[in-house]
Backbone as CSV, one residue per row, in Angstrom:
resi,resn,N_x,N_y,N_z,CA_x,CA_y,CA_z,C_x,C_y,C_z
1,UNK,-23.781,-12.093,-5.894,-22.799,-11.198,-6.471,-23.261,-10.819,-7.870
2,UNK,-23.124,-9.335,-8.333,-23.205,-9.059,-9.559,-22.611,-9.349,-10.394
3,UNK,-22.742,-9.468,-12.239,-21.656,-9.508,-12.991,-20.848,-8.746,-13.380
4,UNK,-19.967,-9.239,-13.546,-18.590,-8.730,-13.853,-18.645,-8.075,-14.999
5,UNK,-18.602,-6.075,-15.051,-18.923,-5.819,-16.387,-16.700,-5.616,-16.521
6,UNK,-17.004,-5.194,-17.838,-15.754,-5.733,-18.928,-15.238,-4.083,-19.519
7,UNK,-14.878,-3.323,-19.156,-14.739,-1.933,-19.530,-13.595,-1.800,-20.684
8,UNK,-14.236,-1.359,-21.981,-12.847,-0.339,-22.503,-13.204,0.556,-23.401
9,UNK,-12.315,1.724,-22.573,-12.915,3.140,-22.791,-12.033,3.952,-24.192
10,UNK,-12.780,4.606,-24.054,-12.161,5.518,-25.540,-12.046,6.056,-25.355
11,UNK,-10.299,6.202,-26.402,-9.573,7.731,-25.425,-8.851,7.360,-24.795
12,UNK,-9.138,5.892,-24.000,-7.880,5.939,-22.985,-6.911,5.262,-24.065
13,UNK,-5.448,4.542,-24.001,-4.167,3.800,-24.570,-5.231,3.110,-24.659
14,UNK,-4.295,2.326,-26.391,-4.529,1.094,-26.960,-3.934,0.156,-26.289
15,UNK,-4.964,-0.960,-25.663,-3.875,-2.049,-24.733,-3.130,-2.751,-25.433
16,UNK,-1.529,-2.943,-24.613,-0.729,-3.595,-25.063,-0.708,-4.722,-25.241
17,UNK,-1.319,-5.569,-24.617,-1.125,-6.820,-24.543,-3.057,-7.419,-24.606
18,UNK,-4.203,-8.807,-24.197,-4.605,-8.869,-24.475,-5.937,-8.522,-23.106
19,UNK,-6.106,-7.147,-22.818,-7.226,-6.631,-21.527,-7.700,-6.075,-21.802
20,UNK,-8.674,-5.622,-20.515,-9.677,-4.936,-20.654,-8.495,-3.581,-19.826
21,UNK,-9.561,-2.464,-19.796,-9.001,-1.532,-19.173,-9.020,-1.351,-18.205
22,UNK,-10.427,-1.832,-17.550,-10.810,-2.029,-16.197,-11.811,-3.411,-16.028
23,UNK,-12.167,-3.952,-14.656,-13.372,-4.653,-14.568,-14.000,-4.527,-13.655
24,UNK,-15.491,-4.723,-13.436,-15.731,-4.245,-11.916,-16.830,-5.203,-11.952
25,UNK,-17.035,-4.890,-10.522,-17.890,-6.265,-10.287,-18.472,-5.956,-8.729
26,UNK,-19.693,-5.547,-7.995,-20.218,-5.525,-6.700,-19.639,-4.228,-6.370
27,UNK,-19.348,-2.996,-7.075,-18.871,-1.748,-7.190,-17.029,-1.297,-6.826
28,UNK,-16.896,-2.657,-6.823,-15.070,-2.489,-7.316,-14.559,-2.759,-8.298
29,UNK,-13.789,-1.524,-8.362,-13.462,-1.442,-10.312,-11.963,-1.724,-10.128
30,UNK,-11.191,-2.700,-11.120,-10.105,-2.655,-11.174,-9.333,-2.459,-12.593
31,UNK,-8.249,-1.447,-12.177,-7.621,-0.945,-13.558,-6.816,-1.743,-13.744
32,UNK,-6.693,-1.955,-14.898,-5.416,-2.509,-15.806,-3.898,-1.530,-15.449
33,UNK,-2.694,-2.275,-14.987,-1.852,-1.410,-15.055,-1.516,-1.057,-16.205
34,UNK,-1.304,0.577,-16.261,-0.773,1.657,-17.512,0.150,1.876,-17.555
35,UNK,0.558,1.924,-19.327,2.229,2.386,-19.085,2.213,3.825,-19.907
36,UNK,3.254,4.120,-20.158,3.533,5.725,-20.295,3.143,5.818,-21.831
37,UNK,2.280,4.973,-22.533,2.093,5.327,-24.079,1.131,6.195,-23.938
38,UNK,1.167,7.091,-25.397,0.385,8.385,-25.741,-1.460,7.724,-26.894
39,UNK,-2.160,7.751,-25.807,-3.704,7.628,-26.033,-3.936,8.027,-27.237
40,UNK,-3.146,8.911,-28.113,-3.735,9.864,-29.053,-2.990,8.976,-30.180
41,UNK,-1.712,8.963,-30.017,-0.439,7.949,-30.864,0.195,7.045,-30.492
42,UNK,-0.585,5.228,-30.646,0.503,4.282,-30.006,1.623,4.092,-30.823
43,UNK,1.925,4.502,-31.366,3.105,4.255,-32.196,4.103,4.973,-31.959
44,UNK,3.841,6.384,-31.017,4.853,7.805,-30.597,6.181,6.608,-29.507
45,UNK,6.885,7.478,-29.787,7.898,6.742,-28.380,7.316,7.300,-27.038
46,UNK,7.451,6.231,-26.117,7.277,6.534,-25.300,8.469,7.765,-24.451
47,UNK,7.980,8.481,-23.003,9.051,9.228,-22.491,10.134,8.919,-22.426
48,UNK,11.339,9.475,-22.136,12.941,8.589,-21.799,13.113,8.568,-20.318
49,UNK,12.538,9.900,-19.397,12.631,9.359,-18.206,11.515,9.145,-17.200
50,UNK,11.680,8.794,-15.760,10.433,8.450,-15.214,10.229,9.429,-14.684
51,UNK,9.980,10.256,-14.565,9.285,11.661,-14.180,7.963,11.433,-15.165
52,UNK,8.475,12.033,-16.719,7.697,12.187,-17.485,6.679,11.020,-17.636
53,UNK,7.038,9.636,-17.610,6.745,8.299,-17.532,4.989,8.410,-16.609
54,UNK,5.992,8.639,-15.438,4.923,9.050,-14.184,3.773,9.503,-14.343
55,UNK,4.078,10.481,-15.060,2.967,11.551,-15.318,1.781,11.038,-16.320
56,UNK,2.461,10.719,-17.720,1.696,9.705,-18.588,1.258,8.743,-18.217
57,UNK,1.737,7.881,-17.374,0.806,6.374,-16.527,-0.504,7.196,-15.719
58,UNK,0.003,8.453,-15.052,-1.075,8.249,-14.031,-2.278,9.110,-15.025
59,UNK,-1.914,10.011,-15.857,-3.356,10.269,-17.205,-3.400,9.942,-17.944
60,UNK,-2.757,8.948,-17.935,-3.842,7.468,-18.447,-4.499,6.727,-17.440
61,UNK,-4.118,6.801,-16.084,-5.139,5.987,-15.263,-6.455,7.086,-15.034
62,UNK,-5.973,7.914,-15.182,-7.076,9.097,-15.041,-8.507,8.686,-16.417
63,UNK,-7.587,9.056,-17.902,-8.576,8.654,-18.777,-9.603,7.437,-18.297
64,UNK,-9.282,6.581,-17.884,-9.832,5.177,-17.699,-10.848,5.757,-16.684
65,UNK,-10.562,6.020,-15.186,-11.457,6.479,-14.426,-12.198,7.194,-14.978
66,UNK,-12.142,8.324,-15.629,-12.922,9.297,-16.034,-13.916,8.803,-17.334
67,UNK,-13.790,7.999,-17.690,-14.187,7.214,-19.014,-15.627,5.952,-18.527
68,UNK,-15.255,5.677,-16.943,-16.424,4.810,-16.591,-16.875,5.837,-15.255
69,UNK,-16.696,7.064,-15.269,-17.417,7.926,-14.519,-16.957,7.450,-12.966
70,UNK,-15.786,8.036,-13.004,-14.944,7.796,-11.918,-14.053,9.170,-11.596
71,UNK,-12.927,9.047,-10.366,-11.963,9.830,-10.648,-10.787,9.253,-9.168
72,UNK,-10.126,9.877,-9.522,-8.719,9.592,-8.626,-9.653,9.729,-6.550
73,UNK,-10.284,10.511,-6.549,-10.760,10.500,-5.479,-11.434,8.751,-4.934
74,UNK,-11.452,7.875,-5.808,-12.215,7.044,-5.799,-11.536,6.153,-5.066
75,UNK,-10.140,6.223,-5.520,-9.275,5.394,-5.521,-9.065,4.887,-4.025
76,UNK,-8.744,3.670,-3.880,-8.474,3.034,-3.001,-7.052,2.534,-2.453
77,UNK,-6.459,1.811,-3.871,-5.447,1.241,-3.809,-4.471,1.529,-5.104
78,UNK,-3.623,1.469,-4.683,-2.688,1.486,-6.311,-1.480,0.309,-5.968
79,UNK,-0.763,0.000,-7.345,0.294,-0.803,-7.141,1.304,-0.118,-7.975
80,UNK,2.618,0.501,-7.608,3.478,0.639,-8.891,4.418,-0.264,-9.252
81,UNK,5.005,-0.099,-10.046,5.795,-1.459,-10.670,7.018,-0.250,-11.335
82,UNK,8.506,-0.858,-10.917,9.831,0.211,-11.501,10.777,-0.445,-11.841
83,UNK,11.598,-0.360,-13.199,12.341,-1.220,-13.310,13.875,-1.018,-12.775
84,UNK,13.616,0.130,-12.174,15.184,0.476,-11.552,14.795,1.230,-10.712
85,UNK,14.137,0.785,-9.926,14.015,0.648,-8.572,14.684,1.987,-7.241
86,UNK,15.952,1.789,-7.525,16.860,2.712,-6.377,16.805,3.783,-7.100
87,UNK,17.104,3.845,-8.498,16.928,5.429,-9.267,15.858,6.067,-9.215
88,UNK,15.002,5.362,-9.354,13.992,5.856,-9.841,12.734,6.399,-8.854
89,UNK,13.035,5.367,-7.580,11.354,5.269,-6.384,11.180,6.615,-5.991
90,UNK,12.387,7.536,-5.765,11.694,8.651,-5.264,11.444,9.891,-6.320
91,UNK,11.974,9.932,-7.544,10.963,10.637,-8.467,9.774,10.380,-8.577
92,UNK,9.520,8.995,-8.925,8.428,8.824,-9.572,7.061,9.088,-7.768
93,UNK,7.689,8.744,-6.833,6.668,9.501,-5.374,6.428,10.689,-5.891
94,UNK,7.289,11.659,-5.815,7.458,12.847,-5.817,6.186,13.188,-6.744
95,UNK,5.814,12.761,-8.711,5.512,12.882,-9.164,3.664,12.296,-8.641
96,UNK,4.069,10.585,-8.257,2.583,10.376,-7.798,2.063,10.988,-6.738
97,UNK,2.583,11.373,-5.948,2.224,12.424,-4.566,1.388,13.503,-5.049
98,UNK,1.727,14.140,-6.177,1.240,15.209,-6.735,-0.248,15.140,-7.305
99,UNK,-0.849,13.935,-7.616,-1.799,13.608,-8.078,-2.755,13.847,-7.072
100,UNK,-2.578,13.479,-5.841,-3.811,13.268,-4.574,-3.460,14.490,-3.603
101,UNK,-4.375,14.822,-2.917,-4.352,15.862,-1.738,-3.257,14.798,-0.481
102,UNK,-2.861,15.659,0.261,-2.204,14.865,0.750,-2.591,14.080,2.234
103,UNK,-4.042,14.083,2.400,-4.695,13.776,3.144,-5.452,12.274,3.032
104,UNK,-5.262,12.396,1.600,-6.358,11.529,0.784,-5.232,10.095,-0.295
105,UNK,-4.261,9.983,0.359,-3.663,8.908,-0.588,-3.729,7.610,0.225
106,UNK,-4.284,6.587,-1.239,-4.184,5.331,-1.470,-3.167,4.772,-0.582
107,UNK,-3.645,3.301,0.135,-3.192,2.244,0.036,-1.791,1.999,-0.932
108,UNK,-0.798,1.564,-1.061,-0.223,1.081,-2.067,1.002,1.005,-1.352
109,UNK,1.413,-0.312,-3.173,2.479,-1.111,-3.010,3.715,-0.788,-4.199
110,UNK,4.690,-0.468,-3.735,5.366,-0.038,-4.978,6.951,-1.871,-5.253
111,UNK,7.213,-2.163,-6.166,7.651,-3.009,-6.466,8.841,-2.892,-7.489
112,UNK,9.708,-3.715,-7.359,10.970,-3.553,-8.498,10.828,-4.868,-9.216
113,UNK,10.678,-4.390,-10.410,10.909,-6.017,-11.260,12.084,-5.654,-12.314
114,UNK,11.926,-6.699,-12.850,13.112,-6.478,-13.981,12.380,-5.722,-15.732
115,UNK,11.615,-6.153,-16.123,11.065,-5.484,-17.341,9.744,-4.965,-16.964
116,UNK,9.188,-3.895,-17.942,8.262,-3.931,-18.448,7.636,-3.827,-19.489
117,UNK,6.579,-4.007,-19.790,6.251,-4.110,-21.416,6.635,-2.318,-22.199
118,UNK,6.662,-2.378,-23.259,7.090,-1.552,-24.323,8.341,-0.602,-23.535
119,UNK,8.683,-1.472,-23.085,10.170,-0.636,-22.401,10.102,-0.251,-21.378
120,UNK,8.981,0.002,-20.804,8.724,1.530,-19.807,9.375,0.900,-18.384
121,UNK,9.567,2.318,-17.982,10.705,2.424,-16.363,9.491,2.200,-15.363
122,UNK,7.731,2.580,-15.916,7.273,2.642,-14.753,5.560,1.927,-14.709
123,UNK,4.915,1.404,-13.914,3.393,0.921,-14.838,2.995,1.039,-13.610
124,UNK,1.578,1.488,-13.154,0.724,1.581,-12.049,-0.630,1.052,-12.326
125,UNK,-1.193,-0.011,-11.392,-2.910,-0.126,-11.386,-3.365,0.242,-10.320
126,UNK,-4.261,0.350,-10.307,-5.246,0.584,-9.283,-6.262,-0.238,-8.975
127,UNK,-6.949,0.019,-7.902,-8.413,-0.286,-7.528,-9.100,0.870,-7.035
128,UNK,-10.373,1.370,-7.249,-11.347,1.523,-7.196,-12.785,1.519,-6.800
129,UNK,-13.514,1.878,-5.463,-14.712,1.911,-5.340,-15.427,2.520,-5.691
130,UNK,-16.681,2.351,-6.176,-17.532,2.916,-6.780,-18.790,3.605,-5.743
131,UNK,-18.940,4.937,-5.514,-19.743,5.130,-4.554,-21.059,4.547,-4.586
């Protein structure tokens, strides 16, 4: 097995807590789940609802892919994470649906927890193969 390289890209969000952005290892890359902060200003508030939320998690998962020469086509798997769950699951589809052809979507697991970090309603990771 190869080593495990350690990715963090510029440009993408300042991580919140203490990760990498991605890691990959034998050509599977795995993202750090993203939350809806602004790459340009961590200090901006984040969105108020998950639409907008949506949109900011998934370009920021974009920056990241695109940053280790990747892209959403790559994608394999995703996980989302919602903290209100019944309100929220079918906007935020609606919004991730929009990202992929509709021929071409991920694997994935969507989940209700109770928090997430810096407030946010919504956080998605992924996985990744590397052609």
């Amino acid at each position: 097995m190869s080593d495990c390289l350690f990715h963090m890209v510029a440009g993408a969000p300042h991580p919140v807590a203490p990760f990498s952005h991605a890691t990959e290892v034998a050509g599977w890359v795995f993202l750090t789940g993203q939350m809806p902060t602004d790459p340009e200003d961590q200090d901006a508030p984040i969105p108020a609802d998950v639409e907008a939320q949506t949109r900011r998690v998934m370009d920021n998962l974009i920056l990241v892919l695109e940053g280790i020469g990747l892209g959403l086509q790559h994608v394999v798997s995703a996980r989302a994470f919602l903290t209100h769950f019944e309100r929220d699951y079918a906007t935020m589809n609606e919004v991730y649906r929009s990202y992929f052809p509709a021929d071409r979507l991920p694997a994935r697991t969507c989940v209700g927890v109770t928090g997430l970090a810096v407030g946010a309603l919504v956080e998605i990771d992924m996985i990744a193969r590397r052609p």
